[in-house]
C-alpha positions as CSV (number, residue, x, y, z in Angstrom):
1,X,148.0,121.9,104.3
2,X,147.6,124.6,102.0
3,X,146.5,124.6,98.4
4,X,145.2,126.7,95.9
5,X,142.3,126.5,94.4
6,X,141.4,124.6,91.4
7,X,140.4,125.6,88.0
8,X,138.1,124.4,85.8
9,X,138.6,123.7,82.4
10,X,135.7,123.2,80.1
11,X,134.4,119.8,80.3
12,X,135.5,117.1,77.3
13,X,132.6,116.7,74.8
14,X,130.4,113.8,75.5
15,X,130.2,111.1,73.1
16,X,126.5,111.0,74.1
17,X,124.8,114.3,75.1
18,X,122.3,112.7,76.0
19,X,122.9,110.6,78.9
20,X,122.6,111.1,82.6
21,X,125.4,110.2,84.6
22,X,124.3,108.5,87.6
23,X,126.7,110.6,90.3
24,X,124.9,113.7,89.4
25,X,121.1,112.7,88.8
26,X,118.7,111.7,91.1
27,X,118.8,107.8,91.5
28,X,116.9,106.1,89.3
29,X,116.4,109.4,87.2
30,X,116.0,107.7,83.5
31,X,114.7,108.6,79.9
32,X,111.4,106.6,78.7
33,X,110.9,105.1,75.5
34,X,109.9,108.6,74.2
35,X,113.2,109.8,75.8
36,X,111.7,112.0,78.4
37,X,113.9,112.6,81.5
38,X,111.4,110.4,84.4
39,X,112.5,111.7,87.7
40,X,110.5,110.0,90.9
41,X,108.3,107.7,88.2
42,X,106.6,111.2,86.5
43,X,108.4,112.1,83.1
44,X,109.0,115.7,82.5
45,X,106.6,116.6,79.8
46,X,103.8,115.6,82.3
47,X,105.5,118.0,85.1
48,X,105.9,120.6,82.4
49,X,102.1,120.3,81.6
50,X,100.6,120.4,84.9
51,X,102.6,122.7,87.0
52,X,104.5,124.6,84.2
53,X,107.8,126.7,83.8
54,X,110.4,127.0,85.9
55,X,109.8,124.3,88.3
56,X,111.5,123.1,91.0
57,X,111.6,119.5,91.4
58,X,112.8,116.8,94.2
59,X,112.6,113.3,94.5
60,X,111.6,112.6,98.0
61,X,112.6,109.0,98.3
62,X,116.1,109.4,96.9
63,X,116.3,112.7,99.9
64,X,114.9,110.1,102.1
65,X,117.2,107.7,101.2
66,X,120.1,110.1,101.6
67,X,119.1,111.1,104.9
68,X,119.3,107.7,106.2
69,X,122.4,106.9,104.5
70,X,124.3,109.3,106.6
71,X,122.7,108.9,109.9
72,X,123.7,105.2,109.5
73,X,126.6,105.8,108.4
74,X,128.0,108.6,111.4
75,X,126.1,105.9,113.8
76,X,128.1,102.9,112.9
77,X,131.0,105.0,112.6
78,X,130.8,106.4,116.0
79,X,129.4,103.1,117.5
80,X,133.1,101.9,116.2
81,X,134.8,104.5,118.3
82,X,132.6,103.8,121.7
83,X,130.5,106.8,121.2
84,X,127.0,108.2,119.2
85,X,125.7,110.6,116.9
86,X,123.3,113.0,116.1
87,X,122.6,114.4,112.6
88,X,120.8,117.5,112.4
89,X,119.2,118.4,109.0
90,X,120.7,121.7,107.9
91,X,117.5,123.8,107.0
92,X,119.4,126.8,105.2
93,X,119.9,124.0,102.0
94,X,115.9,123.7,101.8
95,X,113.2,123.7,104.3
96,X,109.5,123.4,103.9
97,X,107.1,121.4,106.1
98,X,107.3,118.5,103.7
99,X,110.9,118.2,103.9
100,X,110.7,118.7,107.9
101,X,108.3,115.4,108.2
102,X,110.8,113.5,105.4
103,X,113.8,114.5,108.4
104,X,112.2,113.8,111.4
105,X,110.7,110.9,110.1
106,X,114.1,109.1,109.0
107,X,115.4,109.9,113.0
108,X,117.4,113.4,111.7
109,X,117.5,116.5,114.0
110,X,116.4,119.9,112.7
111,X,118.8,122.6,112.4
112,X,117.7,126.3,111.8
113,X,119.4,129.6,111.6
114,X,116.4,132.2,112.0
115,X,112.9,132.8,113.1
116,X,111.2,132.2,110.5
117,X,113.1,128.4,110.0
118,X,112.5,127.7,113.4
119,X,108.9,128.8,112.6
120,X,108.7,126.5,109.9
121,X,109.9,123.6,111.9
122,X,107.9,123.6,115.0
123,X,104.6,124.2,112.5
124,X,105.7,120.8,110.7
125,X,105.4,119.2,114.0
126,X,109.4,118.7,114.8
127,X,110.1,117.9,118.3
128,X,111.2,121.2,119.7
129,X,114.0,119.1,121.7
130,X,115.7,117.8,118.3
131,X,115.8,121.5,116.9
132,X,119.1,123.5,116.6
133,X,119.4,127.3,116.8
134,X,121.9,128.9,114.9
135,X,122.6,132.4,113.9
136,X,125.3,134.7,114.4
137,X,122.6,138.0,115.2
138,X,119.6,136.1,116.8
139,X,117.3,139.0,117.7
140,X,116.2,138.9,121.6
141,X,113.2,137.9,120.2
142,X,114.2,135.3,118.1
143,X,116.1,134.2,121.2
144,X,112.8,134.3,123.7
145,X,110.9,132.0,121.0
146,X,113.1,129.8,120.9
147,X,113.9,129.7,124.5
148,X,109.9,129.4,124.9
149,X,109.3,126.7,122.2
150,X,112.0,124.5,124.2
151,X,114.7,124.3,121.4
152,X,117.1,121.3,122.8
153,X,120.1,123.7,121.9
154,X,121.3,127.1,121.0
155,X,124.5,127.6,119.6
156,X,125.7,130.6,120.8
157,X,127.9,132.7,118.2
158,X,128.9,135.9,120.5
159,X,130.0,136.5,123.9
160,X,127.0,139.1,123.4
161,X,124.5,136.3,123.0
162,X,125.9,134.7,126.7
163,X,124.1,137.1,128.6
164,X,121.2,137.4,126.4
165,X,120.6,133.7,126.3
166,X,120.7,133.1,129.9
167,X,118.6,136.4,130.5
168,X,115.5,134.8,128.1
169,X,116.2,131.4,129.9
170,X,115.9,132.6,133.1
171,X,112.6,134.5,132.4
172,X,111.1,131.4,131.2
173,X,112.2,129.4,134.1
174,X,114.7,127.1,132.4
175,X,118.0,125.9,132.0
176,X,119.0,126.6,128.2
177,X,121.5,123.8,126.2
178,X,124.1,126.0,124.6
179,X,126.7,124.9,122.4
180,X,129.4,127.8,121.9
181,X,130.7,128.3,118.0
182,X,134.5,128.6,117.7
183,X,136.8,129.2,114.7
184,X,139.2,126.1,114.3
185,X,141.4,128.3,111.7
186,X,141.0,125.2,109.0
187,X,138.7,126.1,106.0
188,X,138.0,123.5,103.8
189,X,136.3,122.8,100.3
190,X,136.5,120.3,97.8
191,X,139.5,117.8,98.6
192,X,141.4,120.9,99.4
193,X,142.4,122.7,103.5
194,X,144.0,126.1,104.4
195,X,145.4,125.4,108.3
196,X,145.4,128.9,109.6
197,X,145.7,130.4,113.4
198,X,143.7,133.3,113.0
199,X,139.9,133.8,111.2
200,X,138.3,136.8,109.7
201,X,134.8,136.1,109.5
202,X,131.0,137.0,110.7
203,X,130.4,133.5,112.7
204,X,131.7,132.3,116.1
205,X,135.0,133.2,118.1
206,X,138.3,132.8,118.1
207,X,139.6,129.4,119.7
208,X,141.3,130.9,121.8
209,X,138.6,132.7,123.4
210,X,136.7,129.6,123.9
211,X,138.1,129.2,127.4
212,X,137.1,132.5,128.8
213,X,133.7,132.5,127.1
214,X,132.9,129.0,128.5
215,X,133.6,130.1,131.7
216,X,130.7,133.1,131.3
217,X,128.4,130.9,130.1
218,X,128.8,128.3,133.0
219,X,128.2,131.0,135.5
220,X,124.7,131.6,134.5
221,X,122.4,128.8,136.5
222,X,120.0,128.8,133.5
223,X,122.9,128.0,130.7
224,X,124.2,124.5,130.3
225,X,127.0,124.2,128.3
226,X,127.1,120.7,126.5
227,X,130.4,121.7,123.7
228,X,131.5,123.6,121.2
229,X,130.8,123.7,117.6
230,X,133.0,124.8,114.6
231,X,131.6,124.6,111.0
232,X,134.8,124.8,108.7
233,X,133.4,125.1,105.1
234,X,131.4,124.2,102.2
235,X,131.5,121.1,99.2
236,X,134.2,119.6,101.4
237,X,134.9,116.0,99.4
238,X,137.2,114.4,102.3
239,X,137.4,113.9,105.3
240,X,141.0,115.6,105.8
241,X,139.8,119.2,106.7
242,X,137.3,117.9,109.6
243,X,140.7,115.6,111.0
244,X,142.8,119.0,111.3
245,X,139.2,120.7,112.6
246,X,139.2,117.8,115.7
247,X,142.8,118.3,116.7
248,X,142.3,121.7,117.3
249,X,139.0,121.5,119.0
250,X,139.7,118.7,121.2
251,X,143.2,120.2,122.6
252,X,140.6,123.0,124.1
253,X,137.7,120.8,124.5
254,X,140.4,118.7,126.8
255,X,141.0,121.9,128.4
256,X,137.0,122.8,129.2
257,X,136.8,119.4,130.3
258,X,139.4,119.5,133.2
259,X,137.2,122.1,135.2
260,X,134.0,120.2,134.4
261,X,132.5,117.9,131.9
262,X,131.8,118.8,128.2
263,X,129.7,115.7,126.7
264,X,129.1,116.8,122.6
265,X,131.1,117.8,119.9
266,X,129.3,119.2,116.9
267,X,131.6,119.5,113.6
268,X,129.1,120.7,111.5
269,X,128.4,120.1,107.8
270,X,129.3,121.0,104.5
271,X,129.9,117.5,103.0
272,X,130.1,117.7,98.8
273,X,128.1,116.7,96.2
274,X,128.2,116.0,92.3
275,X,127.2,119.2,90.2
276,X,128.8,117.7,87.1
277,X,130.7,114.2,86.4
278,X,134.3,116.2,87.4
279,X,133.2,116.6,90.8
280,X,134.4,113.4,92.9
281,X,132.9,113.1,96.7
282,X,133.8,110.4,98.4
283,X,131.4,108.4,100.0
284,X,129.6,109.5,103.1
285,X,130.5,105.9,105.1
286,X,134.3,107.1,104.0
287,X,133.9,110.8,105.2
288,X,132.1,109.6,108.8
289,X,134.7,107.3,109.7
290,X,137.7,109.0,108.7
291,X,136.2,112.0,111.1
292,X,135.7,109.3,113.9
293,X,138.9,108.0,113.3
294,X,140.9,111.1,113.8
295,X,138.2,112.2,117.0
296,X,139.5,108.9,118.6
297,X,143.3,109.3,118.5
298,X,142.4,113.1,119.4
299,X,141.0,112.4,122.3
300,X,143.4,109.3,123.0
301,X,145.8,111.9,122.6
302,X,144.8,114.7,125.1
303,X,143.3,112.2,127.4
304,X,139.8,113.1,127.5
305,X,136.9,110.5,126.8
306,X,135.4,110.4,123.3
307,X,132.7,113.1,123.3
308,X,128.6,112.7,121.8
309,X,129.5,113.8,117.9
310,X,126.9,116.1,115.9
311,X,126.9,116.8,112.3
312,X,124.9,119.3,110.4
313,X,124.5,118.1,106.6
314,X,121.8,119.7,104.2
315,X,123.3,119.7,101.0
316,X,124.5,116.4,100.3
317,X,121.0,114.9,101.7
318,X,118.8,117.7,99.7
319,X,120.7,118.8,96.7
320,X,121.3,115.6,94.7
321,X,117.1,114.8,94.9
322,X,116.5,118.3,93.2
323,X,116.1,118.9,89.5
324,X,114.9,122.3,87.7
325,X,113.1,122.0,84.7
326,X,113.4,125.1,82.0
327,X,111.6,125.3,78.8
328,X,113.8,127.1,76.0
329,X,112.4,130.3,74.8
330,X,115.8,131.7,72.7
331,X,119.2,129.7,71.0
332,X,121.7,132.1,69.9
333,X,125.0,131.0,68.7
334,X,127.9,133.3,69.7
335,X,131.4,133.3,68.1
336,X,134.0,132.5,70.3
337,X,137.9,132.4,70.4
338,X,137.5,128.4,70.5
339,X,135.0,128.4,68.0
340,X,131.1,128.4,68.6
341,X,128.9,128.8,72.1
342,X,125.0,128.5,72.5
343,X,123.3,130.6,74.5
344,X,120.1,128.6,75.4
345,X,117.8,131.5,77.0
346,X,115.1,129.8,79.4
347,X,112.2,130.7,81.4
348,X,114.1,131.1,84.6
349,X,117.2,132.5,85.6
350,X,119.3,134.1,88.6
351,X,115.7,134.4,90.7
352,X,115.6,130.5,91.0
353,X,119.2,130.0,91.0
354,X,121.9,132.8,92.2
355,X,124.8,130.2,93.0
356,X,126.1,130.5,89.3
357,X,126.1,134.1,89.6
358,X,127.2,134.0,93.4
359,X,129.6,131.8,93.6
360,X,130.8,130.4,89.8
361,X,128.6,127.5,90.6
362,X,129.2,124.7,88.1
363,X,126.0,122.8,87.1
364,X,125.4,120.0,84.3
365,X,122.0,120.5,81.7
366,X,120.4,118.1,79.5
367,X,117.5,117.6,77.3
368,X,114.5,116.9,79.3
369,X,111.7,116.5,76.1
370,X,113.4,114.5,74.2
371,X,116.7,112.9,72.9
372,X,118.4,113.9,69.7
373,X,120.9,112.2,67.5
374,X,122.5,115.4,66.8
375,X,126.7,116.1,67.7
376,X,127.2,117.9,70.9
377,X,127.1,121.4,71.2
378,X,129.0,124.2,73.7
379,X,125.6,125.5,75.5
380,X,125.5,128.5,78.3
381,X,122.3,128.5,80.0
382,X,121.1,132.0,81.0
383,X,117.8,133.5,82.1
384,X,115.4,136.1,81.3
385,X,116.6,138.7,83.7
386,X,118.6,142.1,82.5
387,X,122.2,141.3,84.0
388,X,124.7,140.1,81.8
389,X,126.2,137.4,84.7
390,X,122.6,135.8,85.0
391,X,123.7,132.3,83.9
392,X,122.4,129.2,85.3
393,X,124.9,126.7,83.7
394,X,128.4,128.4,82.4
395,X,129.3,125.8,80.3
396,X,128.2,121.8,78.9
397,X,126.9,120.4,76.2
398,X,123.2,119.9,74.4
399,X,122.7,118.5,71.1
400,X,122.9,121.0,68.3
401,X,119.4,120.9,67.4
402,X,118.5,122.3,70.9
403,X,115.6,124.8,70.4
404,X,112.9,127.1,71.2
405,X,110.2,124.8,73.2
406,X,112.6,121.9,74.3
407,X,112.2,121.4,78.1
408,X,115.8,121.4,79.8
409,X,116.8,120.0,83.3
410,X,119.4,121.1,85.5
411,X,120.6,118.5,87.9
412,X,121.5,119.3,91.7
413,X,119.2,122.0,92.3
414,X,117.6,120.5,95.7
415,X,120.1,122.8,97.9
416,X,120.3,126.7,97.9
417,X,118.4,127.7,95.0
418,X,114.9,127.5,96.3
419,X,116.3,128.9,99.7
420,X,117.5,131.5,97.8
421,X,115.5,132.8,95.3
422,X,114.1,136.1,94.4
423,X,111.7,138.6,92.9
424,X,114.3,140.1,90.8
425,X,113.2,141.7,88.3
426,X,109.3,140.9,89.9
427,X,109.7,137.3,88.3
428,X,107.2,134.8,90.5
429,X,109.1,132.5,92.5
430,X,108.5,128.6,90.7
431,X,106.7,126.0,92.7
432,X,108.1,123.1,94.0
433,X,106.9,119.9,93.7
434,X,107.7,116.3,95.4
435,X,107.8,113.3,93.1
436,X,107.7,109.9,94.2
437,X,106.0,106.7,92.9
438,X,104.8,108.3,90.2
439,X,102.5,110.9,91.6
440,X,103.3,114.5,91.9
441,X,102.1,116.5,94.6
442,X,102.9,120.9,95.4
443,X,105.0,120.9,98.4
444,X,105.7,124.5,98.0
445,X,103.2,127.0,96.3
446,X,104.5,128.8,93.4
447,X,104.0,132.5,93.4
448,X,101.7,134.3,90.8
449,X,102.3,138.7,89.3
450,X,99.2,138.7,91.6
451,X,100.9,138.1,94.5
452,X,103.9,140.5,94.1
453,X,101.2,143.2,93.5
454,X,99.2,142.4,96.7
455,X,102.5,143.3,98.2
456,X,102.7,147.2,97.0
457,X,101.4,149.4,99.3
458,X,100.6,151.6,96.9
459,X,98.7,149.0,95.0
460,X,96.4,148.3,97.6
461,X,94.0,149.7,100.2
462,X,95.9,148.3,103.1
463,X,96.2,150.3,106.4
464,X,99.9,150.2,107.6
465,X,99.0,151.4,110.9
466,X,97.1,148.6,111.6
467,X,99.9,146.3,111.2
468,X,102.0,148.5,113.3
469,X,103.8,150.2,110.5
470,X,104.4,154.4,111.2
471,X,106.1,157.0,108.7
């Protein structure tokens, strides 16, 4: 199937600019009598108040909720086709020690792509055995840590990292779970799949390498191979791109398996969310069993027996629980070819949130102070940062009167913009903060202009030498 890809319009005018629509909020986000946006039972003024501006903000029962929705669902879905499943949280989308405990206690893995995740992970107590290590460069050391900590599988991305795995396994005395990343040639997004046979990218291998690099890894005693993994995109709103994904993989999986047996299958993530009412995912129940579906007429097809399944999601568990609030600083209206547009300058920017600038990220805004009566109005949101593409939200609608002092909220911030935020332009990274119940509690410390200094060198009385830094 090949497609290309969409293009948005602006969206339609609301007929109320003030309402939240219920696929993009967090559940049970509402406006109080004063019309405050409540998110997790605390009401956005409050938030505001106590922890200030720009703040990161995420409703930990509706990610707990979300997490247990799709381990259900890829557990019944695979219980339907005579197999099971294991979900691994993607920690890329957000990871912190409270969101760790949330994952592990609703029965999800841990995935990680780096040191310093996998540090994270085992500090919040995760069962090294339900931990995941990805990474297409994993430094030896990196490697020997998680070797050492008794990570229940590597995915190996190189046929580099074959030897080096089963070198650091050995050491410790061992035998190492590998999975071995492979390139399917589908890439998906949205509802939309490009079937290619070739791929041109950092991660994994080519598929048809898989064969000979399996063999390498299966004659080192301390490797065991357990399957392959392929991770075919991002915002993927069907299951249609993980069907075509299957067929490919099982025709070599059946192949691995005729010289000895290859009990998992991981297909990854990447499973879409709502960033603004236009977006339509389908249901996570749909997505699961449509992928279990086309695994079991695979693997009726090529003769082979139904493999373990694994799944990777982090966005569409984390990213609808998060909001950021803003608070207003600047309104500017700016003469367009279409008439009028708003800038609506706020506290933050591209340091809290690079996916606008990175990727054209789409997001929805709306009052978070207060509702108005006034018509809508064509907003952009942009930040305080000196670079002219540092928008947070290209294009939706506030109420005209939007002004200096109005707290704004952007919806489905959970994933990727706390991961990957930045100093730029030494602005402190924001806090975040976990609501639920009505109580609000830090869950990640917010950074001060004191703590960027304490970083200079030549601000400070440090000795480099003694933290084994040399000229």
């Amino acid at each position: 199937m090949s497609s290309s890809a969409s293009v948005h319009a602006l969206p339609v005018a609301p007929a109320d600019p003030n309402a939240l629509a219920p696929s993009v909020w967090p559940q049970g986000a509402h406006r109080d009598e004063a019309g405050r946006l409540v998110i997790g039972g605390v009401d956005a003024e409050t938030l505001a108040h106590r922890f200030s501006t720009p703040l990161y903000v995420v409703d930990e029962r509706v990610a707990r909720a979300r997490a247990v929705r799709t381990r259900q669902a890829f557990e019944r879905a695979t219980e339907r086709i005579g197999t099971t499943a294991s979900v691994y949280y993607a920690g890329k989308a957000f990871l912190c020690a409270a969101v760790v405990r949330w994952m592990t206690e609703e029965g999800l893995s841990i995935d990680v792509a780096t040191g310093g995740e996998l540090a994270v992970a085992l500090a919040a107590g995760a069962d090294p055995a339900r931990i995941g290590f990805h990474g297409n460069n994993k430094s030896l050391r990196e490697i020997e840590r998680g070797v050492a900590a008794g990570v229940g599988t590597i995915v190996i991305d190189s046929e580099i990292e074959v030897r080096r795995v089963a070198e650091a396994a050995a050491r410790a005395h061992r035998v190492q779970r590998v999975r071995l990343r492979v390139n399917s040639g589908v890439h998906a997004s949205t509802h939309e799949f490009l079937a290619t046979a070739h791929e041109d990218q950092k991660f994994g291998i080519a598929l048809g390498d898989a064969a000979r690099v399996v063999a390498a890894i299966r004659s080192h005693p301390s490797l065991d191979f357990v399957g392959l993994h392929c991770h075919i995109g991002s915002q993927i709103f069907d299951a249609a791109g993980f069907a075509e994904s299957a067929e490919r993989l099982l025709a070599v999986h059946a192949e691995l398996a005729a010289v000895a047996p290859v009990p998992e299958l991981n297909l990854g993530g990447g499973f879409g969310i709502a960033y603004t009412e236009a977006d339509r995912p389908a249901p996570i129940e749909r997505i699961a069993d449509g992928i279990a579906r086309a695994v079991a007429v695979a693997c009726e097809r090529h003769g082979v027996p139904v493999p373990r399944l694994a799944f990777e999601p982090g966005r569409s568990i984390i990213g609808p629980a998060g909001v950021t609030l803003y608070e207003v600083g600047t309104v500017k209206p700016v003469p367009t070819d279409d008439g009028w547009r708003h800038y609506v300058s706020v506290d933050g920017g591209m340091s809290d949130n690079i996916r606008t600038a990175m990727y054209g990220a789409d997001y929805t805004v709306r009052l978070a102070s207060r509702t108005s009566h006034d018509p809508a109005a064509l907003v952009r949101v942009v930040g305080k940062h000196c670079e002219s593409g540092d928008i947070v939200v290209d294009h939706d609608w506030l109420p005209h009167d939007v002004a200096p002092g109005d707290l704004v909220a952007v919806a489905a911030t959970g994933a990727y913009c706390w991961s990957l935020a930045s100093n730029y332009n030494h602005v402190p990274r924001p806090p975040v903060v976990a609501v639920s119940g009505g109580t609000a509690r830090v869950i990640v410390h917010g950074e001060r202009e004191e703590d960027l200094l304490a970083r200079d060198a030549g601000l400070t009385d440090h000795d480099d030498d003694a933290h084994g830094v040399t000229a």
